[in-house]
C-alpha positions in Angstrom: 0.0 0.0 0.0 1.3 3.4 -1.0 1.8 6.1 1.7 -0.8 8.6 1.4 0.2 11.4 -1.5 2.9 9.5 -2.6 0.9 9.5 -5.8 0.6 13.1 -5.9 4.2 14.1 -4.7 5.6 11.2 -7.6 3.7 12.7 -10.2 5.0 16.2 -9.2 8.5 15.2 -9.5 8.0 13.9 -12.5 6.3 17.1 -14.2 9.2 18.8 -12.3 11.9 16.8 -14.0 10.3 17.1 -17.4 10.5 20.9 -17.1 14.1 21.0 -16.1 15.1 18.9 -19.3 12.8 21.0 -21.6 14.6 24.0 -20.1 17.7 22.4 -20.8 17.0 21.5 -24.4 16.1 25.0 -25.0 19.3 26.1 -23.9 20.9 23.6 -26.0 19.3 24.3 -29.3 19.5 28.3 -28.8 23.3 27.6 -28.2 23.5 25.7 -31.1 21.9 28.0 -33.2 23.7 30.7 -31.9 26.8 29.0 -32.5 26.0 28.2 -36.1 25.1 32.0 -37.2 27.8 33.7 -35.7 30.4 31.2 -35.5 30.9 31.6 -31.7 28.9 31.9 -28.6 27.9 35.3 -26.1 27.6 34.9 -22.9 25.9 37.7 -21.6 26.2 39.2 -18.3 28.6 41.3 -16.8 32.2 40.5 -16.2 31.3 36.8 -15.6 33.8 34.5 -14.5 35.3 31.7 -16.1 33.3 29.3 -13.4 30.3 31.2 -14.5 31.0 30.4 -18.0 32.4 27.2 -17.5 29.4 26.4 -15.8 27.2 27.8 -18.6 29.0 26.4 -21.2 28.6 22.6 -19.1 24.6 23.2 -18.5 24.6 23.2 -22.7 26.6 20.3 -23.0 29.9 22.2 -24.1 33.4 22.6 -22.2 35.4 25.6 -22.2 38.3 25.8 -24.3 41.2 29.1 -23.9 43.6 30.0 -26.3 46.5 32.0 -26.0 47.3 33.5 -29.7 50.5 35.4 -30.4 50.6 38.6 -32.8 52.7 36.1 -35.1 49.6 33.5 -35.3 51.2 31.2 -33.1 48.4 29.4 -30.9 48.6 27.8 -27.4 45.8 26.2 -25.2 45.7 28.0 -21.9 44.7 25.2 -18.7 43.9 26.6 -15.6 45.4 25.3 -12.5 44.5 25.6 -8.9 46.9 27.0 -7.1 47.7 23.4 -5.3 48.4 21.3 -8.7 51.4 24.0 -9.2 
């Protein structure tokens, strides 16, 4: 026998869930799309940081990439490191 409103509270879960991954396929496709008429993505908001972005860029299924590139077209990729893995 099921605990009384355990019905209820399962079924609100549930619709809850749905709207979190509907929320995050709209991220995903705006993203996308953003991405594929500019070439590259905005993240508004001011002077985020790069855990904000990170973060961002994670929640759309993406990973943050930083490149160092040199007047003379020469390009490195930037990793950040804590200041404990130095």
């Amino acid at each position: 026998m099921a605990r009384p409103g355990a019905v209820e509270r399962q079924a609100a879960l549930r619709a809850e869930l749905n709207e979190e991954i509907a929320q995050y396929e709209a991220r995903h496709k705006a993203a996308l799309e953003q991405a594929g008429r500019d070439g590259h993505l905005v993240v508004a908001g001011v002077d985020p940081s790069l855990l904000d972005v990170e973060e961002y860029l994670d929640s759309i299924g993406a990973r943050l990439e930083i490149i160092a590139v040199f007047d003379d077209g020469r390009r490195f990729p930037v990793h950040l490191a804590s200041d404990d893995a130095l």
